[in-house]
C-alpha positions in Angstrom: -34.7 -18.9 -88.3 -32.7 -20.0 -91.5 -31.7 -23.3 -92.9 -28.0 -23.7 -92.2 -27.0 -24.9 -95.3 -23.6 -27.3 -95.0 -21.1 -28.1 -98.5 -18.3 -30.4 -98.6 -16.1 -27.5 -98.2 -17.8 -26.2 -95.0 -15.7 -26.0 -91.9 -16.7 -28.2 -89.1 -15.9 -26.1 -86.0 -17.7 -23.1 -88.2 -20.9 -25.0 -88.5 -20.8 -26.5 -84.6 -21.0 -22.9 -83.9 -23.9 -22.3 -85.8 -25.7 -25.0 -85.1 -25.2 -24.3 -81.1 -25.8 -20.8 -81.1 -28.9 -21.4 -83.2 -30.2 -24.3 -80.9 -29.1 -22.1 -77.8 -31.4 -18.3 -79.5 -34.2 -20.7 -80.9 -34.6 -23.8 -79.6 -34.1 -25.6 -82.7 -32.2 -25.4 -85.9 -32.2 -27.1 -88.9 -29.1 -28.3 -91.0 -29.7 -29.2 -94.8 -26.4 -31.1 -97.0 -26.4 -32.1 -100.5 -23.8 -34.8 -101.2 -21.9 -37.3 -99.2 -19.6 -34.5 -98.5 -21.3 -32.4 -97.3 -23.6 -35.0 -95.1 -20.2 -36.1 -93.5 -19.3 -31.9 -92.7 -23.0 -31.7 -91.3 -22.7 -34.7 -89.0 -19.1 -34.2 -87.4 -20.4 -30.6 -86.9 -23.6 -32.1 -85.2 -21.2 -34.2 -83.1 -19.1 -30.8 -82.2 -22.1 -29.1 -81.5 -23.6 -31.7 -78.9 -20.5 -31.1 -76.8 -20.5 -27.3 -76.8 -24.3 -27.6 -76.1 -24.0 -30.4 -73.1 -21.5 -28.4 -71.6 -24.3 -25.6 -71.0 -26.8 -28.5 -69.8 -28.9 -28.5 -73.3 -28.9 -32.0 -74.2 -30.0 -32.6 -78.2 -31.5 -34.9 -80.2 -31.7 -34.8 -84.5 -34.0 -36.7 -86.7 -32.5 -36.7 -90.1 -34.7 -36.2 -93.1 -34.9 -36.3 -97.0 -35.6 -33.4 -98.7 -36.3 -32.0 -102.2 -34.3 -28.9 -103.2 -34.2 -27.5 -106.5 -30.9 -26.2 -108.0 -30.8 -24.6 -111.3 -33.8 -26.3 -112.1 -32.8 -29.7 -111.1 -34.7 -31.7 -108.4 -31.8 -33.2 -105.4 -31.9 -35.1 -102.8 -30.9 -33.7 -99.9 -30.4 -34.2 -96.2 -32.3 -32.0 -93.5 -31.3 -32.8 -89.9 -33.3 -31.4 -87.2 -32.2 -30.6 -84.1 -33.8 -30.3 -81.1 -33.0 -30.2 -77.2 -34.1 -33.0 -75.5 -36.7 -33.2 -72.7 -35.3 -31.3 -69.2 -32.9 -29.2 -71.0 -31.8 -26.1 -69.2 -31.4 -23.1 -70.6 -31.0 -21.0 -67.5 -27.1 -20.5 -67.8 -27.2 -19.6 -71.6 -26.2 -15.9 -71.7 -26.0 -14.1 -75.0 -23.6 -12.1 -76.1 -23.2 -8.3 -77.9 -22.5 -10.1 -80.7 -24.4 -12.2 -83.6 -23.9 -15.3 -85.5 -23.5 -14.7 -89.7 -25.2 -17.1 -91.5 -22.1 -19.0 -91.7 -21.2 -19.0 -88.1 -19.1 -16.3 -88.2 -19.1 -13.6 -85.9 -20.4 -10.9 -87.0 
């Protein structure tokens, strides 16, 4: 599973996506932003996200995090959220389909 990584520029509805269908295939996913931003994408996409996920009975949780990341040899601060279902989710109804989620949340 791969760190979806969220920027400033990042679009909300893209990253909800990603974050359900990752939560939905794994179980879990993890969200990392750099920047205020990008933390502000990462969290309205969280809040996206929780809806498309309740609708299909998973009910979430996140525990934010800091994190080092190095960029062109510089040390940041960044943001990791972790998201999780919550106890008595069911993923019974979740049916997958032909297609696969890009890194970005596209469809591929």
């Amino acid at each position: 599973m791969d760190m979806i990584k969220v920027s400033a520029g990042s679009r909300t509805s893209a990253v909800a996506g990603a974050i359900a269908g990752v939560v939905r295939q794994h179980h879990r996913a993890v969200v990392q932003a750099i920047g205020a931003g990008a933390v502000n994408q990462a969290v309205k996409a969280l809040v996206v996200a929780t809806g498309y996920l309740k609708n299909d009975g998973i009910n979430v949780s996140c525990v934010p995090e800091f994190s080092e990341v190095t960029i062109e040899d510089k040390v940041r601060t960044a943001i990791k959220l972790v998201i999780e279902p919550s106890a008595g989710s069911d993923f019974s109804n979740i049916q997958f389909s032909a297609h696969t989620m890009s890194k970005d949340g596209a469809r591929a």
